[in-house]
C-alpha positions as CSV (number, residue, x, y, z in Angstrom):
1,X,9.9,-42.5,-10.5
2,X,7.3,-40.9,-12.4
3,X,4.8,-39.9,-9.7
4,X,4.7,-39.5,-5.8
5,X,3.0,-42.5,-5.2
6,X,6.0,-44.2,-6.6
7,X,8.2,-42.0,-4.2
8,X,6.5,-43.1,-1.0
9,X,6.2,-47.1,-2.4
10,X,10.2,-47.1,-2.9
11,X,10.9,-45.3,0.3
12,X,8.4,-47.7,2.0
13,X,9.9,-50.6,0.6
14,X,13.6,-49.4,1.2
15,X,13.4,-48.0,4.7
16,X,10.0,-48.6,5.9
17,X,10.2,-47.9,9.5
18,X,12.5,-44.7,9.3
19,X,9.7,-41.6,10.2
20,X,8.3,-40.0,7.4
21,X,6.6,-37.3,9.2
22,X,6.3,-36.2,12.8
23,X,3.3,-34.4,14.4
24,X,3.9,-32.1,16.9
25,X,0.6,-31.4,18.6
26,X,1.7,-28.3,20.8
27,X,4.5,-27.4,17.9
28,X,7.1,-28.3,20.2
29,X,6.2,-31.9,21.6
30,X,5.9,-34.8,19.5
31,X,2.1,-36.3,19.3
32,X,2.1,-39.0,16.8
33,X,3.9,-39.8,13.7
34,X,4.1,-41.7,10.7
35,X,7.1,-44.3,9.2
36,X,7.2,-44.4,5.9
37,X,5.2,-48.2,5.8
38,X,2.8,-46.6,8.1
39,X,1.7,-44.0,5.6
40,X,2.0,-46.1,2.6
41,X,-0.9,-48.4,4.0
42,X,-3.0,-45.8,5.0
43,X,-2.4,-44.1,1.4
44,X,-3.5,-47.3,0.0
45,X,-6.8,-47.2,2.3
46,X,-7.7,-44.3,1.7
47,X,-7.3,-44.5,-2.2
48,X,-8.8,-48.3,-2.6
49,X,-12.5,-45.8,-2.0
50,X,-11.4,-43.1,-4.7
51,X,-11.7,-43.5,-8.7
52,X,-9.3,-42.7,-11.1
53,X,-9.5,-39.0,-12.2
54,X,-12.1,-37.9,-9.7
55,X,-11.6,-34.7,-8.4
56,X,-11.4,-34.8,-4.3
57,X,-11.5,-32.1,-2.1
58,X,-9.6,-32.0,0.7
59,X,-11.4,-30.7,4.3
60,X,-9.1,-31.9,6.6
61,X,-7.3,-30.3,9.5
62,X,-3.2,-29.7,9.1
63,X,-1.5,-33.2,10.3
64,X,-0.8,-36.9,9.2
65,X,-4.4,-37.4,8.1
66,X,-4.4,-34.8,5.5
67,X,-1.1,-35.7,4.6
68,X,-2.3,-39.3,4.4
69,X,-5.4,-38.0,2.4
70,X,-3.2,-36.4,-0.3
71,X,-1.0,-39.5,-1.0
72,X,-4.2,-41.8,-0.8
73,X,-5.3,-39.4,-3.9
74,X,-1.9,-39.9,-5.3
75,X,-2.4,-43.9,-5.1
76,X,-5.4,-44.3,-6.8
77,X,-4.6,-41.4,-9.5
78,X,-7.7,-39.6,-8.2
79,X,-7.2,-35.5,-8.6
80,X,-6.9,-33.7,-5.0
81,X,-8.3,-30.9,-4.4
82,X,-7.3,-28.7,-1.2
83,X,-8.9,-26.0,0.8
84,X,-8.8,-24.6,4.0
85,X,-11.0,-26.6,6.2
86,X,-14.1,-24.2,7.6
87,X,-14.2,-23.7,11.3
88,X,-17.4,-23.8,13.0
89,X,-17.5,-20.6,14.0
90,X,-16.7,-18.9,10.8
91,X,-19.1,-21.9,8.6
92,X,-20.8,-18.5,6.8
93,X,-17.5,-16.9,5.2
94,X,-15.8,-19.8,4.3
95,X,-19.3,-22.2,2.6
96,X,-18.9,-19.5,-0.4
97,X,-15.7,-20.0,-1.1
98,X,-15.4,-24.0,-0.5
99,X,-18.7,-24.2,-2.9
100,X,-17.1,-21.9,-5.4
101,X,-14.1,-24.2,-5.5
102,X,-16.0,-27.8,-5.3
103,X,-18.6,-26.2,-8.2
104,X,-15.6,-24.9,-10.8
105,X,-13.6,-28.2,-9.5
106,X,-16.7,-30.5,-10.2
107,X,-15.7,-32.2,-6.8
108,X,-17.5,-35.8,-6.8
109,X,-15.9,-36.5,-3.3
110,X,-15.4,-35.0,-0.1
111,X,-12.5,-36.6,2.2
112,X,-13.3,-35.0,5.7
113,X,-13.2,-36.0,9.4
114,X,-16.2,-36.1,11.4
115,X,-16.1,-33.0,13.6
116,X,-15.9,-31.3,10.1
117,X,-18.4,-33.1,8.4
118,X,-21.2,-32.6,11.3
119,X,-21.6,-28.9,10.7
120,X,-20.2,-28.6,7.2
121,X,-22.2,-31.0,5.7
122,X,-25.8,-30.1,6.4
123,X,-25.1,-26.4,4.7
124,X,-23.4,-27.5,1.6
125,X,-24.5,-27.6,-1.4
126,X,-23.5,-29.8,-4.4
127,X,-24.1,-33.6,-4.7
128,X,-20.7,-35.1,-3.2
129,X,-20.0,-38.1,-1.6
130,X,-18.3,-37.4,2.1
131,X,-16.2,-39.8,3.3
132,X,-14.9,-39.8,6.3
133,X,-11.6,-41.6,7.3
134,X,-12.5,-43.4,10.2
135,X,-15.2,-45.3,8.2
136,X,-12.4,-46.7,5.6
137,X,-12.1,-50.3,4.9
138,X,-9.3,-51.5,6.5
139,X,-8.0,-54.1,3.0
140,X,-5.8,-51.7,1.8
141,X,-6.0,-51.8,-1.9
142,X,-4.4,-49.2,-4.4
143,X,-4.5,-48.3,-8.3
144,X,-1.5,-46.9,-9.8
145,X,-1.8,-43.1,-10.4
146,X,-2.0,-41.5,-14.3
147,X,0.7,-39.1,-16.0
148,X,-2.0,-36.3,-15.7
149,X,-3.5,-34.1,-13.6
150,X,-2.3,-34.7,-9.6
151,X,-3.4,-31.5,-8.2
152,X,-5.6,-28.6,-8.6
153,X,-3.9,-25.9,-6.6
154,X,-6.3,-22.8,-6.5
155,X,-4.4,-19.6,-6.5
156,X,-4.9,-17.0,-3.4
157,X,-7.3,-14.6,-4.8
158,X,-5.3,-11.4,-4.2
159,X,-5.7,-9.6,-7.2
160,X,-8.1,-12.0,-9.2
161,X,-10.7,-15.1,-7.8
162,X,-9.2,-17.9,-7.2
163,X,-8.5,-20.0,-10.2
164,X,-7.5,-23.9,-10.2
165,X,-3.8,-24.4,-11.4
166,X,-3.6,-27.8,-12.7
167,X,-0.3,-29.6,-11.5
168,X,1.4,-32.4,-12.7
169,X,2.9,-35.2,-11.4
170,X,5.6,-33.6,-13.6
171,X,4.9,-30.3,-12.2
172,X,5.5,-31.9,-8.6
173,X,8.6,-33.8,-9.1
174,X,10.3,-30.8,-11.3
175,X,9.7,-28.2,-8.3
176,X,11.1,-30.7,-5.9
177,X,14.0,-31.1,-7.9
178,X,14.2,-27.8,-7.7
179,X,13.8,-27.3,-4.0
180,X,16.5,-30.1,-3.1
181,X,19.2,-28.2,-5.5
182,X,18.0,-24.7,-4.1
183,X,18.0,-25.6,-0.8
184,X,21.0,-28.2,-0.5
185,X,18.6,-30.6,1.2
186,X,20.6,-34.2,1.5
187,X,20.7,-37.1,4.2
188,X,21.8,-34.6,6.9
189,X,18.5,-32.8,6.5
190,X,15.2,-32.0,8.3
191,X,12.6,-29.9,8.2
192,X,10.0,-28.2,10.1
193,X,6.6,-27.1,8.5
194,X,4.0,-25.3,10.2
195,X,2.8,-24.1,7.0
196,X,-0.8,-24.5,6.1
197,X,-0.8,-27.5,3.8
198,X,-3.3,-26.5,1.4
199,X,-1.3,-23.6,0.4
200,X,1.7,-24.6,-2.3
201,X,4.4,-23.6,0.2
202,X,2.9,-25.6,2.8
203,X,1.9,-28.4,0.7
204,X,5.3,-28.3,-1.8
205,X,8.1,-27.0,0.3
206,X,7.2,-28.1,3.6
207,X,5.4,-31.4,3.0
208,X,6.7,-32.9,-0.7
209,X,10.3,-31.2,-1.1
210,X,10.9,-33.9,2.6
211,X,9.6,-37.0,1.0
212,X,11.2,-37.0,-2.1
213,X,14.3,-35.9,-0.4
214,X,13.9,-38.7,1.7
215,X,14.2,-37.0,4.9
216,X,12.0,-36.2,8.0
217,X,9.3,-33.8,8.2
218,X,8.1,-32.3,11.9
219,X,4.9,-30.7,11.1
220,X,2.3,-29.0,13.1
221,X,-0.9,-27.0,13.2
222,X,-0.4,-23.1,11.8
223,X,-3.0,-21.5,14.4
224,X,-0.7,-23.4,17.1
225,X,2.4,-20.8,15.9
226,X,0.5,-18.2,14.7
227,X,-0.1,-18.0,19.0
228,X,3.0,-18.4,20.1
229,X,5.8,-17.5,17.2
230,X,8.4,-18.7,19.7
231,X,7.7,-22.4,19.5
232,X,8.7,-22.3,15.6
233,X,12.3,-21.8,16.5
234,X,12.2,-23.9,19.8
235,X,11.1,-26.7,18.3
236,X,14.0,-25.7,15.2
237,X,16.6,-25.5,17.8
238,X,15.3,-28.9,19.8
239,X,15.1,-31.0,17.2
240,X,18.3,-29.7,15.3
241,X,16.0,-28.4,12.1
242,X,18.0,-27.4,8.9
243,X,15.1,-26.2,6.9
244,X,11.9,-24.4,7.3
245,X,10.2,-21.3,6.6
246,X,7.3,-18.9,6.2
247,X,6.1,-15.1,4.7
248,X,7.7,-12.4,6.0
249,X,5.4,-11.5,8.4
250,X,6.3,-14.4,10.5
251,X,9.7,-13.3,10.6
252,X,8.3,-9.9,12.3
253,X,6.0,-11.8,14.4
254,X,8.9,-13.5,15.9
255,X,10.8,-10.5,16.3
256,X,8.5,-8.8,18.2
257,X,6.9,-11.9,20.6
258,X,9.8,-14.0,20.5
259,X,12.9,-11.9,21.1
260,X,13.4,-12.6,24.5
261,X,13.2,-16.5,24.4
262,X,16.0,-17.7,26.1
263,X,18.0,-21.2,25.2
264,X,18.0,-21.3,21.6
265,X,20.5,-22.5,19.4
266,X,19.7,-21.4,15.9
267,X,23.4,-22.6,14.7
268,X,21.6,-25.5,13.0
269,X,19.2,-23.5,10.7
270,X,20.9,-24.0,7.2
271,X,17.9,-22.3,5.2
272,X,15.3,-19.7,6.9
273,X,13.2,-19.5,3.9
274,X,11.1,-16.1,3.5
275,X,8.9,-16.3,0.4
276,X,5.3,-16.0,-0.3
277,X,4.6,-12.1,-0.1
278,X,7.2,-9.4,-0.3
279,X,10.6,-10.1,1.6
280,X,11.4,-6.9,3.4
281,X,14.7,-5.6,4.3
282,X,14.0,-4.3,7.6
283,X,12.6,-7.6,8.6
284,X,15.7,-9.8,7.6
285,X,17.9,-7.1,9.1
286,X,15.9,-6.9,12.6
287,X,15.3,-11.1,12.6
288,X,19.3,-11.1,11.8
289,X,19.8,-8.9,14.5
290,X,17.8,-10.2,17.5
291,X,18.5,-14.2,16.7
292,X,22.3,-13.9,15.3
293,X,23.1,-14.0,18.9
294,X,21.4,-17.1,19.0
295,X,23.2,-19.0,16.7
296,X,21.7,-17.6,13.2
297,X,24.0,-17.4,10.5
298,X,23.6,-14.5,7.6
299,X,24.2,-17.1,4.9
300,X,20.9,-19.2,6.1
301,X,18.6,-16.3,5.1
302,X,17.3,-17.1,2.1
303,X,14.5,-15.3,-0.1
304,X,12.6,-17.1,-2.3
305,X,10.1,-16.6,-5.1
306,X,7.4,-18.4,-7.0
307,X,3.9,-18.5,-7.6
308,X,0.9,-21.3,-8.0
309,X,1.1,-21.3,-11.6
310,X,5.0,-22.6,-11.6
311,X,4.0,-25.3,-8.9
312,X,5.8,-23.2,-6.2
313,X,10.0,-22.2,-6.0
314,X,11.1,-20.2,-9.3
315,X,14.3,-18.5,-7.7
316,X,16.2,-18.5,-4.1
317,X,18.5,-16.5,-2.9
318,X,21.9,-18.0,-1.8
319,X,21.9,-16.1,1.6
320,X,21.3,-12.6,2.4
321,X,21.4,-10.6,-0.3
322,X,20.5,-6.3,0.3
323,X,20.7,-3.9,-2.6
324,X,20.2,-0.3,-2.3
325,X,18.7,1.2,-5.3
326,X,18.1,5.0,-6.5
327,X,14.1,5.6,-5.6
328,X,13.7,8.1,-8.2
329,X,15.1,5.8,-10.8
330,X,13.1,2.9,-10.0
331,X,9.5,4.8,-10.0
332,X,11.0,5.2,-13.7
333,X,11.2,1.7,-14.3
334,X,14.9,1.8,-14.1
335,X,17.3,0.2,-11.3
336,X,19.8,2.6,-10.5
337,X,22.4,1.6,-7.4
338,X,21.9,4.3,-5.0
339,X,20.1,5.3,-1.8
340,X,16.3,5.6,-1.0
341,X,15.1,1.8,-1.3
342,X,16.8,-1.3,0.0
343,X,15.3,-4.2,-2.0
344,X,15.6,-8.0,-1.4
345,X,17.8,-10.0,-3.8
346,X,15.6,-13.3,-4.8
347,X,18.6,-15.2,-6.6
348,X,18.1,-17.0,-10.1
349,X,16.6,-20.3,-11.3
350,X,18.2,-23.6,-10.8
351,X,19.8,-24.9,-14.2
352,X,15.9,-26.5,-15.7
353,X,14.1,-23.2,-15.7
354,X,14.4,-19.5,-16.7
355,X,13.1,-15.9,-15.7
356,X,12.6,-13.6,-18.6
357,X,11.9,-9.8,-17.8
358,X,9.5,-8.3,-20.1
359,X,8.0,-5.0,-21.4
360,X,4.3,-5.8,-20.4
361,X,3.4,-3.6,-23.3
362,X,5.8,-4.6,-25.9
363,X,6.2,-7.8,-25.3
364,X,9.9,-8.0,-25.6
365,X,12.6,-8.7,-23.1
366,X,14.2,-6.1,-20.9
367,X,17.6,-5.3,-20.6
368,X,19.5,-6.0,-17.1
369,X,18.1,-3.2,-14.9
370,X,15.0,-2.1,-16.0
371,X,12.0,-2.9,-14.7
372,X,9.5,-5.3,-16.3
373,X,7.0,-8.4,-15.6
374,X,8.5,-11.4,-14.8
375,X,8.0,-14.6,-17.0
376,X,8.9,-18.2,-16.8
377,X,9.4,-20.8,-18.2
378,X,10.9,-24.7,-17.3
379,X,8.8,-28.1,-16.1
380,X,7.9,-26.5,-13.2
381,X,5.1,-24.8,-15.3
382,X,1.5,-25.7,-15.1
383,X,-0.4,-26.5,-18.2
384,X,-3.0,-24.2,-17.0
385,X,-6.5,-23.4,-15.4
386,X,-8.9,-25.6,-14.7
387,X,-11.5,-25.3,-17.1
388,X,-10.0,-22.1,-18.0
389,X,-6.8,-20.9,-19.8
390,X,-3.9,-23.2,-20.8
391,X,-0.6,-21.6,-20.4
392,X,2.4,-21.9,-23.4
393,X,6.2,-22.4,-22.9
394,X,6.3,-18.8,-21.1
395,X,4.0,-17.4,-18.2
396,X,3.1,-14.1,-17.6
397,X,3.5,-14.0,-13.4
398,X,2.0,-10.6,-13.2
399,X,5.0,-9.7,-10.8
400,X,7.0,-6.4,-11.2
401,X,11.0,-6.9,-11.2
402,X,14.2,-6.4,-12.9
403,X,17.5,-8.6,-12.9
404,X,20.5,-6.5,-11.0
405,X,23.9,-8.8,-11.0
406,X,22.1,-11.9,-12.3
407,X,19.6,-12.0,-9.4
408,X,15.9,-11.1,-9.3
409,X,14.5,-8.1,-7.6
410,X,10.5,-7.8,-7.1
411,X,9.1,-4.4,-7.0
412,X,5.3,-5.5,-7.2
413,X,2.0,-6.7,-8.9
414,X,1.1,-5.3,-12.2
415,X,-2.4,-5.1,-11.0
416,X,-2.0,-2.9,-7.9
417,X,0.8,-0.6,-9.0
418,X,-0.2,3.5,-8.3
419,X,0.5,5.9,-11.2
420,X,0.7,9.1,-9.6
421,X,2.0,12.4,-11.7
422,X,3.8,9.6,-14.4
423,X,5.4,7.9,-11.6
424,X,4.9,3.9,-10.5
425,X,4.7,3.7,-6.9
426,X,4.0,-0.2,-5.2
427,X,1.5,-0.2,-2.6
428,X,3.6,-2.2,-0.3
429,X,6.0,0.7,-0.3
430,X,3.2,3.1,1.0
431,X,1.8,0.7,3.7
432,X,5.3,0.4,5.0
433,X,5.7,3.7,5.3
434,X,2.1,4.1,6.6
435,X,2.7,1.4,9.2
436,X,6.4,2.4,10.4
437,X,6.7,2.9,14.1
438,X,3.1,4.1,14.2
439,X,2.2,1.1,17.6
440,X,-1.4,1.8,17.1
441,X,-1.5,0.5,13.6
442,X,-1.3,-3.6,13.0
443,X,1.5,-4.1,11.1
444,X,0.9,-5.9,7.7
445,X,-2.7,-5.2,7.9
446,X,-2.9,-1.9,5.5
447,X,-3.8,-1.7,1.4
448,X,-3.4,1.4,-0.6
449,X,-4.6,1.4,-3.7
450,X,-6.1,3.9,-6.3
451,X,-9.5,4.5,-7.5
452,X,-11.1,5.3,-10.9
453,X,-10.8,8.4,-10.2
454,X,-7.3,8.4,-9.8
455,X,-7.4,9.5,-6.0
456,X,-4.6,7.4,-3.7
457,X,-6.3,5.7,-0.6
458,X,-4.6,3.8,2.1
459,X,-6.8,1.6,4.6
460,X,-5.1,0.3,7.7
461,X,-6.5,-1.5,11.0
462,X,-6.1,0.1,14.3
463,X,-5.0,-2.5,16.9
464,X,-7.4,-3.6,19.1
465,X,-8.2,-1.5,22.6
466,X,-7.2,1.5,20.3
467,X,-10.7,2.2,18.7
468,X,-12.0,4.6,21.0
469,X,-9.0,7.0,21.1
470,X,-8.2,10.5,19.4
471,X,-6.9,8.9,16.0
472,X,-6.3,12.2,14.3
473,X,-3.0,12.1,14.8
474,X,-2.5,8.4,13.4
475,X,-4.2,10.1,10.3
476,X,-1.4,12.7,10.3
477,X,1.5,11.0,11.2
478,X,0.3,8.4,8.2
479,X,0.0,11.1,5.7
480,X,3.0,12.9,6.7
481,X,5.5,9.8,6.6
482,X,4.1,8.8,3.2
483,X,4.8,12.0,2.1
484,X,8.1,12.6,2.7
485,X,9.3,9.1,2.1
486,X,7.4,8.3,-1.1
487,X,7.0,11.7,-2.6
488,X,3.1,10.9,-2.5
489,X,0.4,12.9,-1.5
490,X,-2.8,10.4,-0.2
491,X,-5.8,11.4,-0.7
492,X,-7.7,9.5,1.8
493,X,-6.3,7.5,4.9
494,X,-8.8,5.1,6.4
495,X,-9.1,3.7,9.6
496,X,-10.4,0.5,10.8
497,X,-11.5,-2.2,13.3
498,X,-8.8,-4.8,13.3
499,X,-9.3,-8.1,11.0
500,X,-11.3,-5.7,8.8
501,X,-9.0,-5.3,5.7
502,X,-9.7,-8.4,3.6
503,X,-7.1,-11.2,3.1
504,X,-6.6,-14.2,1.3
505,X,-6.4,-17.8,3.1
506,X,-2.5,-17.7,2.7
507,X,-2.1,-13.9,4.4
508,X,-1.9,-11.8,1.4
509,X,-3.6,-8.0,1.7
510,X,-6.6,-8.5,-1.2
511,X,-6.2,-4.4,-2.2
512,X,-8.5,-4.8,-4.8
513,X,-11.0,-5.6,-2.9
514,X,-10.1,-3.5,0.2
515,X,-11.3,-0.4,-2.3
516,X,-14.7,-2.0,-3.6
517,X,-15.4,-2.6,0.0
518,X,-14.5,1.3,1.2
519,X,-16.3,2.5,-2.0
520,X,-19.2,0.5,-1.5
521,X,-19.5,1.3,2.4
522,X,-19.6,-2.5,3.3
523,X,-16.3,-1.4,5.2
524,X,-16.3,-0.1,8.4
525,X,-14.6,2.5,9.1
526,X,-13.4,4.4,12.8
527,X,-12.2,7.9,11.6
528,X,-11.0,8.8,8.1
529,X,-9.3,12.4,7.0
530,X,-9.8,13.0,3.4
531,X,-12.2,12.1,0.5
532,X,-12.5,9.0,-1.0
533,X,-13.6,9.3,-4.7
């Protein structure tokens, strides 16, 4: 099978009323679903009113419409293009980016339901037809899709803007390949996404990877778990879920608002996937700890790497692997087994692809344990940007790492690393640190980064109800635990309002921008100790 719309015409033929995916509107309860026939109509529907090569984006809310949406662009070989669909309330900061996407996309057609389409519409801008799915003809006609572009996927913006990746049918079937061998998924299988699908581990892992698998999908809105955390593993340990994960943060969410949920049975969960920003130690060692009495296993944590430019998965881990490395060493580019930082192990590529670490200013390949950028290489690769760059047999990922035992380590982004005094430090490391049993910081809402100048800055949000207080001794203890675990000396600690520190529309702290912000004074800030320069 040579595209996805071929995937969903043999399942539907073969087993066409077996469930393809299940909704579940609450994240627990089931609310509609689709069988395999079922979708393969409406896939047909929806593409007999798109062309051939036109680009489509995608502003749908997470369920079986969007999911619908994306194989009625795989039907009629039109290109889909996703985005996070804007919320009413919020039309102002999301219309920039939407219209920066549908302009460098050249979107001719907007797929949409009508609650979006009533107050989206009137402020766009751009000349492209909305359709809404309601309004569909009901003769379900289809053409077969091309061998080219199925998918612009545009990255998260965290250390660049967002650029189109251009995926393949190829691309798609490769990384799925992938997924299945990394992952063990077979006919005992099922997973549970509550991943936003316009994001490549939503969209790949949780959404494609089940289909071509051949296995069923629960899926449900990521606002409904972001609120309650707990219902992601009730509804795993309900509905006897093997697979399903999320970024690491999730894993402390659950932690901290989900510990005490009685009558779960996590003996099911084959592969708790952590991927999609840094895997930290402490997190898989505190999740392990709270829900091994629960029926989690230490061999079904699994961290995972990738990136939009290789389609999604590059390497998994096969269980939990914790090394403890010299910090000294590693600020020198070197991985030294010692004591001072306990990094996550992100396994190797299946058997069709390779990870090559690389001098970034040489060019040549590093030698087991030292530090370089990671490249890759294997069908999983895009061809390139949209309108932009093409890529060759090796990508540059930008990621910091080093291979210890033939797995992969990550230290960081190329872009964001601090050179104090000669010595690399991650910013990660620092907003750990910064963060670390401090209860009137938000956790995973910090950036440090470093200016022109060359003066170290960390930003971090005060939880909310916290603003008015005496924060002068956050602004010490920060200072102080950053200090004496990093060996750096900040130059500025930051504080403020919650939700201030900018993200991208998959989680990920944008640093670079956190600093033009701050520098700029369109920040604001509650209490600061130090200069920013």
């Amino acid at each position: 099978m040579r595209t996805f719309a071929e995937v969903l015409a043999a399942r539907s033929a073969e087993r066409p009323d077996d469930p393809a995916y299940i909704f579940l509107g609450d994240g627990l309860n089931e609310s509609d679903r689709l069988t395999y026939r079922q979708l393969h109509e409406r896939a047909l529907r929806i593409g007999s009113a798109l062309e051939p090569g036109a680009r489509v984006l995608l502003l749908l809310p997470p369920g079986l419409d969007y999911i619908a949406a994306i194989f009625g662009c795989f039907a009629a070989g039109a290109v889909a293009v996703s985005a996070a669909p804007p919320a009413a309330t919020r039309l102002d900061r999301a219309l920039p980016r939407l219209e920066a996407i549908a302009a460098d996309a050249e979107v001719s057609v907007i797929v949409t339901d009508d609650a979006v389409r009533a107050f989206a519409e009137p402020h766009f801008k751009g000349e492209a037809e909305w359709i809404v799915l309601d309004s569909l003809p009901d003769a379900p006609v289809g053409t077969p899709g091309p061998d080219g572009v199925a998918f612009l996927q545009y990255t998260s913006g965290s250390t660049a803007a967002p650029r189109g990746v251009m995926l393949s049918h190829e691309n798609l079937l490769a990384n799925c390949r992938s997924l299945i061998s990394a992952f063990g998924t077979g006919p005992h299988s099922s997973v549970y996404s509550w991943l936003p699908p316009y994001h490549d581990m939503g969209l790949i892992g949780g959404l494609l990877h089940p289909m071509l698998a051949g296995v069923p999908c629960y899926t449900t809105s990521p606002i409904t778990i972001l609120r309650r955390p707990a219902r992601w593993l009730e509804a795993i340990s309900r509905y006897r879920v093997t697979f399903s994960g999320g970024p690491n943060f999730m894993y402390d969410l659950c932690v901290r608002r989900a510990g005490d949920v009685g009558g779960l049975d996590l003996s099911c969960w084959e592969k708790a996937v952590n991927g999609a920003e840094p895997v930290r130690a402490a997190t898989w060692r505190a999740f392990l700890e709270t829900f091994g009495p629960r029926g989690l296993r230490e061999e079904a944590l699994t961290a995972a790497y990738g990136m939009a430019e290789t389609t999604l998965l590059l390497t998994a881990s096969d269980g939990l692997v914790l090394t403890s490395f010299d910090r000294a060493a590693l600020a020198e580019g070197k991985a030294v087994p010692g004591t001072g930082a306990e990094l996550v192990g992100c396994g190797g590529p299946d058997a069709d692809h390779r990870i090559e670490i690389v001098d970034p200013e040489t060019g040549r390949p590093c030698t087991d344990g030292v530090c370089g950028e990671v490249w890759a290489s294997g069908p999983s690769v895009a061809a390139g940007y949209w309108r932009g760059e093409r890529f060759g047999e090796w990508i540059p990922t930008g990621d910091l790492g080093f291979v210890h035992e033939g797995g992969l380590y990550l230290t960081g982004r190329r872009k964001e690393v601090l050179i104090v005094n000669g010595v690399n430090h991650h910013p990660h490391d620092l907003e750990a640190l910064a963060e670390a049993d401090e209860d009137l910081l938000r956790p995973h809402c910090s950036a440090a980064f470093q200016t022109a100048s060359g003066a170290v800055v960390l930003v971090a949000e005060v939880a909310r109800g916290h603003e008015e207080d005496d924060l002068s001794f956050v602004l010490r203890g920060v200072r102080d635990r950053v200090s004496a675990g990093a060996d750096v000396r900040l130059d500025a600690v930051v504080l403020v309002p919650a939700r201030s520190v900018p993200k991208t529309t998959s989680g990920k702290i944008q640093r670079l921008l956190t600093g033009e912000r701050l520098l700029t004074g369109a920040l604001e800030t509650i209490a600061r100790q130090g200069e920013v320069a």
